[in-house]
Structure formats: C-alpha cells, structure tokens
C-alpha positions as CSV (number, residue, x, y, z in Angstrom):
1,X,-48.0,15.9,-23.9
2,X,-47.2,12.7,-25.5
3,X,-44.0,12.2,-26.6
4,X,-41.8,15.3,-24.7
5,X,-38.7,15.1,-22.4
6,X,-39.1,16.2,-19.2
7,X,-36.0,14.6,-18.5
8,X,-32.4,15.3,-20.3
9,X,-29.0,15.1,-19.2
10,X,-26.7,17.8,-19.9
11,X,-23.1,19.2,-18.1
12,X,-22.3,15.5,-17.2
13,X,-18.7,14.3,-16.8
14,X,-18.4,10.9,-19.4
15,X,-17.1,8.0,-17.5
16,X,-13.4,7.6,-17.0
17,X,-13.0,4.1,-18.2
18,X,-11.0,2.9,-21.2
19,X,-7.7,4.5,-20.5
20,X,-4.3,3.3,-19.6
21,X,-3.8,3.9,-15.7
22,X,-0.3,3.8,-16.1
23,X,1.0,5.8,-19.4
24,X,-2.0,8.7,-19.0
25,X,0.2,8.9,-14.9
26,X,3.2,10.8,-16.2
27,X,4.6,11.0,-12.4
28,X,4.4,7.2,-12.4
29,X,5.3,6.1,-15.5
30,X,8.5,9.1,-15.4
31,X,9.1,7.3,-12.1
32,X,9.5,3.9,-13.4
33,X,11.5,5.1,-16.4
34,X,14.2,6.5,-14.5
35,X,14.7,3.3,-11.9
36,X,14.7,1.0,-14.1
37,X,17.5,-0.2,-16.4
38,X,18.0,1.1,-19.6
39,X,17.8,-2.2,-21.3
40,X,14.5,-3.1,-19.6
41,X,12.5,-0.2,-19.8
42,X,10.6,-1.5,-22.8
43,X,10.0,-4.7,-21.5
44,X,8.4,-2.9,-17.8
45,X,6.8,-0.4,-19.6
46,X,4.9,-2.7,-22.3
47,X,4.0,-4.9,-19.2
48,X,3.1,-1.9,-17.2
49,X,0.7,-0.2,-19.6
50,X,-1.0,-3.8,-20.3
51,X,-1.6,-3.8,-16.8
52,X,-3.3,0.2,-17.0
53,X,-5.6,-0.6,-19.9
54,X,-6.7,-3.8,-18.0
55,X,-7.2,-1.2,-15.5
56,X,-9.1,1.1,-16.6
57,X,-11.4,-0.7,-18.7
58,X,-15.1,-1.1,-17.8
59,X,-15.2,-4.7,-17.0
60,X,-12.5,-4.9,-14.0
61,X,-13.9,-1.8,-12.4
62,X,-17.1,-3.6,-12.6
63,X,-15.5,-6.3,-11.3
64,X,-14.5,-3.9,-8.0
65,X,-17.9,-3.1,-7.6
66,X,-19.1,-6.2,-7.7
67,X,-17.1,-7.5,-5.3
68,X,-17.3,-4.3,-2.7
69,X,-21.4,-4.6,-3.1
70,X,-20.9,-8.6,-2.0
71,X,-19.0,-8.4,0.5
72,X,-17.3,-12.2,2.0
73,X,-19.1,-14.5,4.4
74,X,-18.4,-16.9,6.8
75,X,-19.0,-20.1,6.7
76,X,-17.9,-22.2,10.1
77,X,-19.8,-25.5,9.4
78,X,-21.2,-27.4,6.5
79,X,-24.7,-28.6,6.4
80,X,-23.8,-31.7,8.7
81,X,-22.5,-30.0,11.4
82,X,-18.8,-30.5,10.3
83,X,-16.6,-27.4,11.0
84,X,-14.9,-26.2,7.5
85,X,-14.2,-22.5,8.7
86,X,-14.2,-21.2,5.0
87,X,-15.3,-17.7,3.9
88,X,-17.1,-17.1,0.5
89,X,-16.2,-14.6,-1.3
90,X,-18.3,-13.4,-5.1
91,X,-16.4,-14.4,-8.0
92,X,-15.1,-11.0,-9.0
93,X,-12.6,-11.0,-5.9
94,X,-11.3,-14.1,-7.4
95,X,-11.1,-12.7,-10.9
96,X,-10.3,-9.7,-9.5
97,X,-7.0,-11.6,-7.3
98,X,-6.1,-13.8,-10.1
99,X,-5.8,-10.7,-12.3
100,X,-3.3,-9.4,-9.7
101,X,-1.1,-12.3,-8.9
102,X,-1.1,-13.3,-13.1
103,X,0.0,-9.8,-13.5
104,X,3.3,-10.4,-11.3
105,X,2.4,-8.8,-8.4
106,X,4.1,-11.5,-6.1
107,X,7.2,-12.1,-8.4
108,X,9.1,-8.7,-7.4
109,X,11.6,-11.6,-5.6
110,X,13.2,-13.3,-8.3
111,X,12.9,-10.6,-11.8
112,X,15.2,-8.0,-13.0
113,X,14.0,-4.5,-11.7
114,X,11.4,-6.7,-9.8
115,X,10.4,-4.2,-6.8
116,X,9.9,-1.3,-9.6
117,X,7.9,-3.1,-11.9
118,X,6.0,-4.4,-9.1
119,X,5.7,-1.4,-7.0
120,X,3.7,0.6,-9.8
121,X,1.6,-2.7,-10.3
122,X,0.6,-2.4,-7.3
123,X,-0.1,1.1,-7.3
124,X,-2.3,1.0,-10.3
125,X,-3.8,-2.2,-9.3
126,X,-4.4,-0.4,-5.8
127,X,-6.8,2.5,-8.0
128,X,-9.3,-0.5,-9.3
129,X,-10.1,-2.3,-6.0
130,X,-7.9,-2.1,-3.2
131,X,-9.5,-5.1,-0.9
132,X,-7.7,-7.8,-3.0
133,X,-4.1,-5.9,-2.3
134,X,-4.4,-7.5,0.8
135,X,-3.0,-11.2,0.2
136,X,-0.9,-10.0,-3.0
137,X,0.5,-8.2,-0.6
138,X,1.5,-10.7,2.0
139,X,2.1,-13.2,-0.3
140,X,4.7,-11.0,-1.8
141,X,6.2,-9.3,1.7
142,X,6.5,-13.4,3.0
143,X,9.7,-14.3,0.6
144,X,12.3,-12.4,2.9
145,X,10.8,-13.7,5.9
146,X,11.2,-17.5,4.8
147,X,14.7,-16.8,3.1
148,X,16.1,-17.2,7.2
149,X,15.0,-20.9,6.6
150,X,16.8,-22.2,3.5
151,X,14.8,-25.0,3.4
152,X,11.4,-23.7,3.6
153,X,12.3,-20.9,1.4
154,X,13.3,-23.7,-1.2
155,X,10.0,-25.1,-0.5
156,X,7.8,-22.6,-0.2
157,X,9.1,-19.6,-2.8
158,X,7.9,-21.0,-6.2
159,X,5.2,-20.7,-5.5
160,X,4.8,-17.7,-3.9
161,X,6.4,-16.0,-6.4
162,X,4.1,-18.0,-9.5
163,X,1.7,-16.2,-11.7
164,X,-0.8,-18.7,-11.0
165,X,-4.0,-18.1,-9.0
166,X,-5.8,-21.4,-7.3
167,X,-8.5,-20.6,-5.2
168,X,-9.4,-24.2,-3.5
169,X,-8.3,-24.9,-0.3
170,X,-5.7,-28.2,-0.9
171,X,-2.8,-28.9,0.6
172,X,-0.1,-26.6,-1.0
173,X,2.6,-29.3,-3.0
174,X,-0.6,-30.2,-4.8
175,X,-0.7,-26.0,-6.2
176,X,1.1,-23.9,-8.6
177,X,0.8,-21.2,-6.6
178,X,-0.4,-19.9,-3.4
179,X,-1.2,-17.0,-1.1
180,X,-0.2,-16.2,2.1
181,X,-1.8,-14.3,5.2
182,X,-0.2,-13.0,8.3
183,X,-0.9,-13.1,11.8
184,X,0.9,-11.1,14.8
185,X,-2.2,-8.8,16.9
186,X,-3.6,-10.0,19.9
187,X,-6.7,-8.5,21.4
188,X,-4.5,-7.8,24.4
189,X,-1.2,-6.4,23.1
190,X,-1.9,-5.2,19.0
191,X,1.2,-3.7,18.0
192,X,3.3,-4.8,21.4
193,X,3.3,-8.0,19.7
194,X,6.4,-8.6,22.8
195,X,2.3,-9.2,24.8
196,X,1.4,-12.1,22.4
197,X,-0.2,-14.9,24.3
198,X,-0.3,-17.3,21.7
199,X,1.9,-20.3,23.1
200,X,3.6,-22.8,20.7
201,X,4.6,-26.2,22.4
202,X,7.0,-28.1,20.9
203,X,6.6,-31.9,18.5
204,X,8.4,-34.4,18.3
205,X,9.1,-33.9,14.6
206,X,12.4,-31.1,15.1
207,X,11.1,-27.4,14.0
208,X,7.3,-28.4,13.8
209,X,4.7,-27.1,17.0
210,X,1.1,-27.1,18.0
211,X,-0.2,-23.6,18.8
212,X,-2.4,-22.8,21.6
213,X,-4.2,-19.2,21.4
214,X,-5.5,-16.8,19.2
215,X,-4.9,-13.5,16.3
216,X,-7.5,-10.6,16.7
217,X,-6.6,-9.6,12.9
218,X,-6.2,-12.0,10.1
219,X,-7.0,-10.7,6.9
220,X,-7.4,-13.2,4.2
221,X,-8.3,-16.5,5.8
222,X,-8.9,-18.2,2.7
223,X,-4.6,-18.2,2.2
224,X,-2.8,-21.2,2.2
225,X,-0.6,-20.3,4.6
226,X,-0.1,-17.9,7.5
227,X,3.2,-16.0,9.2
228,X,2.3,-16.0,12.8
229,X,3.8,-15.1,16.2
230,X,3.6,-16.7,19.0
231,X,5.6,-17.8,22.6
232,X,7.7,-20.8,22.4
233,X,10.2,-22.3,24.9
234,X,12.8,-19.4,23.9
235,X,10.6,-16.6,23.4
236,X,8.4,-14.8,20.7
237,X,9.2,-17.0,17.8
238,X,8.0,-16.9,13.8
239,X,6.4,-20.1,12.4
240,X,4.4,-21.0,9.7
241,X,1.1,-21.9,9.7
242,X,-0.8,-23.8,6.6
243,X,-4.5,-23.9,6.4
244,X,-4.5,-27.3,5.1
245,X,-1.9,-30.2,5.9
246,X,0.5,-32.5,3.9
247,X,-2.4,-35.5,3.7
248,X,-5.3,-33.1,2.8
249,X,-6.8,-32.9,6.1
250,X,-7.5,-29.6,7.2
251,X,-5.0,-27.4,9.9
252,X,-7.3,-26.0,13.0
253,X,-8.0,-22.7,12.1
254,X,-11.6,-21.6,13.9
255,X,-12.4,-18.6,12.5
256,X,-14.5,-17.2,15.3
257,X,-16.4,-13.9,13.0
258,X,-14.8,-11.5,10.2
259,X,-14.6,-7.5,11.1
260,X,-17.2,-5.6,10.4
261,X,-15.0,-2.5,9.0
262,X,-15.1,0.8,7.8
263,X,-13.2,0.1,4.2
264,X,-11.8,-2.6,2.7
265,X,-15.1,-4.2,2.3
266,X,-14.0,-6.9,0.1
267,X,-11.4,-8.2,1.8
268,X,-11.9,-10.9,4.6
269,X,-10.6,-10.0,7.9
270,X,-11.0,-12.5,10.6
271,X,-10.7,-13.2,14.5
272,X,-9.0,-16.9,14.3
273,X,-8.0,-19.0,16.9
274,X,-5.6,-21.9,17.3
275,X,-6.5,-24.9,19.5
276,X,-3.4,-27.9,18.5
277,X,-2.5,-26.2,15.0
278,X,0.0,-27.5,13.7
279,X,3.0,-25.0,12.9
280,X,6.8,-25.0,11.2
281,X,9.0,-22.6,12.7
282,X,10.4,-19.9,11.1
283,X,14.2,-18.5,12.1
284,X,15.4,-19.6,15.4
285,X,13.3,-19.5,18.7
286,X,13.1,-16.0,20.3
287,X,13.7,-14.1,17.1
288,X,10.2,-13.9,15.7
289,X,10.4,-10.2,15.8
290,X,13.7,-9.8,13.9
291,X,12.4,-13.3,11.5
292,X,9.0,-11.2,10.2
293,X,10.8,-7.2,10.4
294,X,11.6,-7.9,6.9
295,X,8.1,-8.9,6.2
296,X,6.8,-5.9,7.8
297,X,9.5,-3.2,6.0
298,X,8.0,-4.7,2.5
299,X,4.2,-4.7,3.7
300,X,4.7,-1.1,5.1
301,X,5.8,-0.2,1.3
302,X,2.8,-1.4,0.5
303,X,1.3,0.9,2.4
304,X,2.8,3.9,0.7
305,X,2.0,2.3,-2.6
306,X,-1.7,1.7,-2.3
307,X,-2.1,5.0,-0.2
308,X,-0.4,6.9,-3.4
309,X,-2.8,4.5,-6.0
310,X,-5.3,5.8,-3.9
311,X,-4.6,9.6,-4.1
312,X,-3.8,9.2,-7.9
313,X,-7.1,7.4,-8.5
314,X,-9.2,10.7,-6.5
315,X,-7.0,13.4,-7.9
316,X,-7.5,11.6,-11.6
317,X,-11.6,11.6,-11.1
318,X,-11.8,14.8,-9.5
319,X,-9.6,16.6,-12.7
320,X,-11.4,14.3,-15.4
321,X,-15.2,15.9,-13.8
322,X,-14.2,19.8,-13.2
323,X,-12.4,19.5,-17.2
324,X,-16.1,18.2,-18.1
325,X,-18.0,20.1,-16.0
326,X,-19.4,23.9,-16.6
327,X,-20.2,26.0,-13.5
328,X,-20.6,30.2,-13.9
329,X,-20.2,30.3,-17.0
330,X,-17.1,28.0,-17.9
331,X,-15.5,25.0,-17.5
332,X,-14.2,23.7,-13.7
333,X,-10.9,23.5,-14.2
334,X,-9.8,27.2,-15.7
335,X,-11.7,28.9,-12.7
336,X,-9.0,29.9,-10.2
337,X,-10.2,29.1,-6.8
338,X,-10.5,25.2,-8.7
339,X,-7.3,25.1,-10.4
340,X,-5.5,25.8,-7.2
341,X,-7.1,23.0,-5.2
342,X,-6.6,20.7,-8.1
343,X,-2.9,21.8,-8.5
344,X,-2.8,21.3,-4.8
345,X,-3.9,17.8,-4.4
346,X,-1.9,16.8,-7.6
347,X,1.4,18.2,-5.5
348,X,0.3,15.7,-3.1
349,X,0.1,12.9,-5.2
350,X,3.0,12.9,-7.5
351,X,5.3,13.5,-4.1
352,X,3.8,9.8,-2.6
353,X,4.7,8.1,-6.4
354,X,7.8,9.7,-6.5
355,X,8.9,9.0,-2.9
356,X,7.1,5.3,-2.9
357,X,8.9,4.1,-6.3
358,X,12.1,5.8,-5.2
359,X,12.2,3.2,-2.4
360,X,11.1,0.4,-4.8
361,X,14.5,1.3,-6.3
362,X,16.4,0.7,-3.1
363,X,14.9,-2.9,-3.2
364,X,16.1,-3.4,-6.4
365,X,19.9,-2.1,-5.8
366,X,20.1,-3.5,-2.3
367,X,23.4,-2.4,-1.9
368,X,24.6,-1.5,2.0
369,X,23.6,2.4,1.5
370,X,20.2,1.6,-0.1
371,X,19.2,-1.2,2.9
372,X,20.3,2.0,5.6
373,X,18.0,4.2,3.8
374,X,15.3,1.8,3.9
375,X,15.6,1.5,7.6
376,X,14.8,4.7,7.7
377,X,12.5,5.9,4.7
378,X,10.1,3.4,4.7
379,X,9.0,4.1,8.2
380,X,8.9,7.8,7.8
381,X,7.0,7.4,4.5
382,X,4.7,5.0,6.0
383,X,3.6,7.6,8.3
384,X,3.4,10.5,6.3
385,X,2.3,9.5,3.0
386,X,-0.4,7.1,4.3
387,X,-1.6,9.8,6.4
388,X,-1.9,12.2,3.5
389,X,-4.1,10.6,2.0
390,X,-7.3,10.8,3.8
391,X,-7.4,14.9,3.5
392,X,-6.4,14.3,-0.3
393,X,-9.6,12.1,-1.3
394,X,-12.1,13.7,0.8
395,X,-11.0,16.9,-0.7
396,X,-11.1,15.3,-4.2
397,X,-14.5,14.0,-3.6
398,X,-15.2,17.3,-2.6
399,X,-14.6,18.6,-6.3
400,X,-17.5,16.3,-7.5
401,X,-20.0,17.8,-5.3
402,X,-23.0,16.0,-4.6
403,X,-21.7,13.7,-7.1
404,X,-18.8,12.8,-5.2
405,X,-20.9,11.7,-2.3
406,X,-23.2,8.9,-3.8
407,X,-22.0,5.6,-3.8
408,X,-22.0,4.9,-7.5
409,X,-19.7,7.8,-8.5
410,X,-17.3,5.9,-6.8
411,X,-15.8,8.3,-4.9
412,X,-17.3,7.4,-1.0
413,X,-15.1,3.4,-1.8
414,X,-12.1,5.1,-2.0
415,X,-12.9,7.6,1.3
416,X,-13.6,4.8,3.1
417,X,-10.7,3.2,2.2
418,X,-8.4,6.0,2.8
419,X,-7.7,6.1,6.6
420,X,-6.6,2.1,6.3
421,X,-3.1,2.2,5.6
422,X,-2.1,4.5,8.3
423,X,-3.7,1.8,10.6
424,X,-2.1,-1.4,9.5
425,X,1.2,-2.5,9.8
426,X,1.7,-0.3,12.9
427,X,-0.7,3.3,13.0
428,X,1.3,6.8,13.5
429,X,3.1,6.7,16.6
430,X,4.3,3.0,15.8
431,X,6.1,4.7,12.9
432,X,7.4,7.4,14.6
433,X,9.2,5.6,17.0
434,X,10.4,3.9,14.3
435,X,11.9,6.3,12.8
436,X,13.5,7.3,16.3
437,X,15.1,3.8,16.5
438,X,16.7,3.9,13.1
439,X,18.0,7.1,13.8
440,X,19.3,6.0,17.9
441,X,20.7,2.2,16.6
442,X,22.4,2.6,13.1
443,X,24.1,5.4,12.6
444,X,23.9,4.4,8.6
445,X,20.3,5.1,8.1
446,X,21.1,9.1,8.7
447,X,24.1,9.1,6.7
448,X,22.3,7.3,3.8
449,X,19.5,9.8,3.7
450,X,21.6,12.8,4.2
451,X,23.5,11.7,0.8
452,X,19.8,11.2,-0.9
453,X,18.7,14.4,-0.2
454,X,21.8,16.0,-0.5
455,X,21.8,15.3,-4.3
456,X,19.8,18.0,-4.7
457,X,21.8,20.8,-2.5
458,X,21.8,24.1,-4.3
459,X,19.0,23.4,-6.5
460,X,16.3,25.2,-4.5
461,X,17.0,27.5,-1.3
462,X,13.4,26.3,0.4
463,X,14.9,22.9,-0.1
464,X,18.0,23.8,1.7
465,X,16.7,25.6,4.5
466,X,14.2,22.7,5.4
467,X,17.2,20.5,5.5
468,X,19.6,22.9,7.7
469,X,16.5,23.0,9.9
470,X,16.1,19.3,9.9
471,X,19.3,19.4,11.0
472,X,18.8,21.7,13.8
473,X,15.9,19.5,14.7
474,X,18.0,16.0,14.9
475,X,20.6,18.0,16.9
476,X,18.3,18.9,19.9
477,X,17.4,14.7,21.0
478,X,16.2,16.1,24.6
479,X,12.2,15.1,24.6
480,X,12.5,14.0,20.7
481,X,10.1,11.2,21.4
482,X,7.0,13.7,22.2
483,X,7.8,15.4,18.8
484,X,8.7,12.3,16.9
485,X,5.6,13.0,14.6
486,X,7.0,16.5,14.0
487,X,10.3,15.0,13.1
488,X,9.1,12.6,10.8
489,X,7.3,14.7,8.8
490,X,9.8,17.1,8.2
491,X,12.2,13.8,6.9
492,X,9.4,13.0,4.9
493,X,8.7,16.3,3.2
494,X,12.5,17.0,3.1
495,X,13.2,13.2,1.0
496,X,10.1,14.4,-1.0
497,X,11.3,17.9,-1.9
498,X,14.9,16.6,-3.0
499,X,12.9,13.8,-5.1
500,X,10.5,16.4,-6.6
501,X,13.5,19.4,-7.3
502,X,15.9,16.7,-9.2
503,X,13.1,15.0,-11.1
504,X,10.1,17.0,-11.4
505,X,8.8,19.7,-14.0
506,X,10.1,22.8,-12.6
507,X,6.2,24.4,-12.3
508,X,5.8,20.8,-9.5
509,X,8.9,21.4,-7.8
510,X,8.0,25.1,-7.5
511,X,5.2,24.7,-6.2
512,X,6.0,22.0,-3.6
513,X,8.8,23.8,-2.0
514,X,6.8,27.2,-2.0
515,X,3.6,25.2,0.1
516,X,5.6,21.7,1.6
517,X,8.7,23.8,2.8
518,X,9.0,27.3,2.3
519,X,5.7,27.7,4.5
520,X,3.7,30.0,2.2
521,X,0.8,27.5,2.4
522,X,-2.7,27.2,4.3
523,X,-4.1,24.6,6.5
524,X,-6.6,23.6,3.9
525,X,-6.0,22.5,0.2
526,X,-6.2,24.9,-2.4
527,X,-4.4,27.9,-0.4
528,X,-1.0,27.4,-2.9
529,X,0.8,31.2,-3.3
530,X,0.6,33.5,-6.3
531,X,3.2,33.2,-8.4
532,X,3.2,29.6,-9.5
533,X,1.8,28.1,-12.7
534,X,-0.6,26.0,-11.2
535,X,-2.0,25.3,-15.1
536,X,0.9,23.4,-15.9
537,X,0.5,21.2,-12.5
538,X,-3.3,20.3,-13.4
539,X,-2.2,19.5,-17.1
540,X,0.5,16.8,-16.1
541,X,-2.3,14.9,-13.7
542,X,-5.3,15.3,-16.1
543,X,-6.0,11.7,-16.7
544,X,-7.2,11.6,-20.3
545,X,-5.4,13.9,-23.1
C-alpha cells in the first residue's frame, strides 16, 4: 500500500560520538590528576579534555575510517622510470598525524609533567585510529636515544619535539618538525638483533657511514629519519639514517613492498633495503644495543598505552550499546549475567590505565628509584597488559552481537588491531626474559618494586598473599626461565592490585583482588564472585552520563 513502512528502526544504540574521551574516563582522568603537580593539573587537564572532545567528535573518527578504508601505497618509481620509493597515504592519515603531533604527542621530552600529559594523549588518541601512533611514537621514543650524541641531540631534538606536522619529503633543516621511524629486524634474526647483517663501512667524514643490507620491518617509511642497527668495524652499532640529505637529494632507501598485515591497516610498514645509504652514527661503535634500549623502554610504554586506549575504547562501546539496548524484557546492562561481563572487562581496563600512567609518572620523577622500577615494570607490563587485550575486545565485541561483528560498527578495526602490541617491540617471551634480566643484573629494580607495592601492605589480605607468594616464587630461581611467563604475570597483577587497592573505588579494588588474586575467578570473562557490587564497577566506565 502506498505510502506504509515496512521498514523502522527501533532498540538501536545512538552513536557514541560527541563526547569527551578523556573527562567521561574517570580511571584516566583520576590517573592523571594524582601524577601530576598540583599547580599544573588545570593546565593538563584543560589540554587533555580538548584533546577527548577532538576525539570523540564525528569528524576525526571519520577521519579513522577514512584512512583504514584507504589503506597506503607504494610508489617505487615516477612516471619516467626514476626511483622515488614514496608511499601515498589518503589525506585523513595526514590530518589524522598532524592532529597528533599538534596535540603534543612528541613533546613529553622537554614539558613539565611531560610523560603524563603525554601518556594519556596517547591513550586517547590510541581509541580514534591507532595506525598513526606508529611514527608519534617513534618520533617521541627517539629523544633519549640521540641524547648519547650531544651534538645530534642539539640538532635533531627541536624538532622532534615541535608541534608542527610537514608531510613533504625535504631535507630536514629546511622543516619545523619531523618524524622519525626505526629500524632493527632482520628477516634472519628479528628480535636477536645481535644476527643483524646489515654492515656499515666507514666515510671519510668522522662519525658518518654507507650501509650495506636490509630491515624486514620499517613502519613509517615516509619519516624523515630512521634509528637503525647495523654491524660496523666495532660491532652492532646505532646510526642515524635520513630519508633525504643535506643538498635535497634523496638518501637510498628502496623500499622493496609494504606488509600486507592483519591490523594496523593505515599505517605503512615496509621491507627497505640499503645499498650506499648514507648514515650518522649514534653512541660509540659496538653499543647500538645499549644506544636504542632507551628507545625501546619508551616505545614498549607505548605499547601498554595504546593496548589500554584500546581496551577503554571496546569496554566504552560495549557499555554505551547494552545501556541502549533492550533484550527479555529490559535494558542490557541491569541483567546479571551482562553486568558481570561488563564489570569484568572494566576491571581489566582501568588496571592497564592505572598501571600504564603510573609508569608515565616514573618518567616524569626520574629519580634513581623510579629508573630501577622502570627496568623492571615496563617489561612486565609490556607483556601482560598488551596481552590482555585481545580477550578484552573480542569479548567486548561480543556484547554487540551481530553488531559487533560488521565492519561499520567499528568494532572488527579494533580486534584486528588488538594482538599488535604484544608483537612489536619484542613479543611475550622477549619480555619475559626481560623481566628475568632486570631481576638477575640490578638488584635495584626488585627493591624499587617491592617499595611500590608495598605501599599498599595491610590494605587488602588477597593483596598480601599474592605478594608473599610472589615472594615464594622469586625465591625458588632453579628453571625460572621456563616459567618466566608465570612470574611476570604474577608481578604484573601484583603492581596492578597495589595500584588499584590505594587508588581505586573500593567496589574496583574489591573486585580485582577477589578475581586477579584471590583466585575466585573463571577462565572466561564474566565469571566475577557474588558478593561484589558489580553496579558500581559498570557506572564508573559507562562512557556518557
């Protein structure tokens, strides 16, 4: 009949855009608040929330979509034949990376309460479109790395550190600012880097080299410069590689295809190789390791960070559609089997904030005791927190349904992306033994966490028996390198539960020491005890008041 409905659209979620990523995250924005300096907290959290409404409105997340739907493409010659070796990437990756780096997510270097501030930038910035995080990233982790060379440092850290995004390829005086890529895998070694083939023959100009060889993973090829590793005369050495040189004539840089990858679809990573580049060395010959660790410690952060924007992003989207959604006769979110999965996955997630700005902090004090922890948290929340997050999106896509498994709900981006950051910057194992080192070589690292955790002694018994077992656990060293995964965890979960007991609501903390370390927990989300006022837990993640 002419003019009736067959079609109408009822018991829909609204779209969750127009909010403020970071004030609407009370375990972020509580997090920030209580590492950062009384006399700047208005100043980070008015930059902070600017950055969460930019977020969360509906033209950068179009913007992400854009860009993940037009994914880069090489380019190795121009129409004449001439070899350029440039990648094309849509114009929303380049609003979408001159958003970030404008935003300060490269400055964390040289501001007051830098790392914090920066650290839940990232994490927010991680929720919109994760590909980009990539070079901001890099470019951010590169400062400590050049500091061992005065000179470059000098040279190279204003504009590193600028809030200026160029995206043309000139040579880099000629730029207010610039990104930076890495480059240590080999196909034959990957995280042995000690294997790298690479060989860099020395000039005649003192510190400068032409390099000989190849990098089976370099992400962002379109950076101005490159931290690489490679063999000289006296060993496994740093340098620094630009794309394009002093007189404007371009570095060789053959970028032979870009990875075809599960996630990360809008970010360029490439198989490059290096036939007479021309290179500046970093540190001193044979310390290329020890010269880009530092580089490594704050990209490993990074990790943690965009693995916890990650799970906040799921856990926000899957509360925001089961408070919308009706199913048996009421809404999502007051059924019971639903609110203890939610509560669940929102334990999860505050945990990685709370942990991953805690260690922000550390940055930002620096002291002796704060470095030793480092040495030792980062690795052990590199491998536990980035691991967590796979199970926590799939789960949360889970909670959409069949909505959460068709591309435009948004949901399959962020599965994809999820198993990522337990790959790069060294997978599971590399972080265990790690963790094992710290704990062998400096005898500071164990003290230093002891006196974190033991902040919270006597404040929950779960919490102190997961520590007197920890201790039990350190204590027996005979085959601790085929259980290093085991011990890791349990220093994760442990540093977690101290954070959670001290700073949390007391419903949170409750309910992470009953599941994380009292053991009254299943093997699948949503198995939380009776007893604990899961309500309260969903309420502090919903997403929208």
């Amino acid at each position: 009949m002419a003019g009736t409905s067959t079609h109408s659209v009822t018991n829909q979620p609204p779209p969750l855009v127009g909010h403020d990523l970071f004030t609407t995250d009370r375990a972020l924005s509580e997090a920030v608040e209580r590492h950062t300096d009384p006399g700047l907290v208005d100043e980070v959290r008015d930059e902070l929330s600017g950055l969460g409404r930019t977020s969360g409105s509906a033209q950068v997340q179009e913007w992400a979509v854009l860009a993940n739907e037009n994914p880069p493409r090489l380019r190795t010659h121009d129409r004449y034949g001439h070899r350029v070796d440039e990648v094309e990437f849509h114009p929303a990756w380049h609003r979408l990376l001159g958003k970030g780096v404008s935003a300060g997510l490269t400055t964390a270097w040289v501001r007051p309460a830098g790392h914090v501030r920066r650290a839940a930038g990232f994490l927010i910035w991680s929720q919109v479109e994760a590909g980009n995080g990539c070079p901001l990233s890099m470019t951010h982790a590169a400062v400590p790395a050049l500091r061992t060379d005065p000179g470059l440092a000098a040279e190279w850290e204003p504009r590193l550190t600028s809030t200026i995004y160029e995206r043309e390829l000139r040579p880099a005086h000629l730029k207010a600012g610039v990104v930076f890529g890495m480059g240590m895998t080999e196909k034959q070694g990957g995280s042995d880097v000690r294997a790298n083939s690479t060989v860099a023959t020395p000039l005649a100009e003192d510190g400068t080299y032409s390099l000989t060889g190849h990098k089976w993973f370099c992400s962002a090829p379109m950076s101005d410069g490159f931290l690489v590793l490679a063999q000289a005369p006296g060993g496994l050495t740093c340098f620094l590689v630009p794309r394009v040189l002093e007189d404007g004539t371009r570095n060789v840089f053959l970028i032979q295809r870009l990875k075809d990858k599960l996630g990360n679809r809008s970010n360029a990573s490439s198989e490059v190789e290096f036939d007479g580049t021309w290179a500046r060395r970093v540190g001193e010959e044979g310390r290329g390791v020890r010269t880009i660790i530092e580089m490594v410690a704050a990209t490993r952060l990074d990790c943690v960070l965009g693995s916890a924007g990650l799970m906040r992003q799921a856990v926000a989207q899957a509360v925001h559609h089961c408070t919308h959604r009706e199913a048996f006769g009421g809404k999502l979110i007051d059924k019971p089997l639903m609110r203890n999965v939610l509560a669940d996955l929102a334990l999860e997630s505050e945990a990685a904030t709370a942990l991953a700005i805690r260690l922000a902090a550390a940055y930002d004090d620096a002291s002796e005791p704060e470095r030793a922890l480092l040495r030792l948290a980062v690795p052990a929340a590199k491998y536990w927190v980035t691991k967590r997050c796979t199970p926590v999106v799939v789960e949360a896509a889970e909670c959409l349904g069949g909505n959460g498994y068709v591309e435009e709900w948004g949901m399959p981006r962020l599965v994809r992306e999820s198993p990522l950051n337990s790959i790069w910057e060294g997978a599971g194992n590399v972080q265990a033994l790690d963790v094992l080192r710290a704990l062998q070589r400096e005898p500071g690292a164990l003290d230093a966490f002891l006196v974190e955790v033991g902040r919270a002694r006597g404040a929950d018994h779960r919490l102190d028996g997961a520590v007197k077992n920890l201790l039990v656990e350190l204590g027996e060293l005979e085959g601790v390198e085929g259980r290093a995964r085991r011990l890791v965890e349990r220093l994760a979960l442990v540093l977690q539960g101290s954070l959670l007991v001290r700073f949390a609501p007391p419903e949170v903390a409750d309910a992470f020491c009953a599941s994380r370390l009292g053991g009254d927990w299943g093997a699948a989300f949503g198995t939380l005890p009776n007893g604990l006022n899961l309500a309260a837990v969903v309420e502090r993640a919903r997403p929208v008041s």
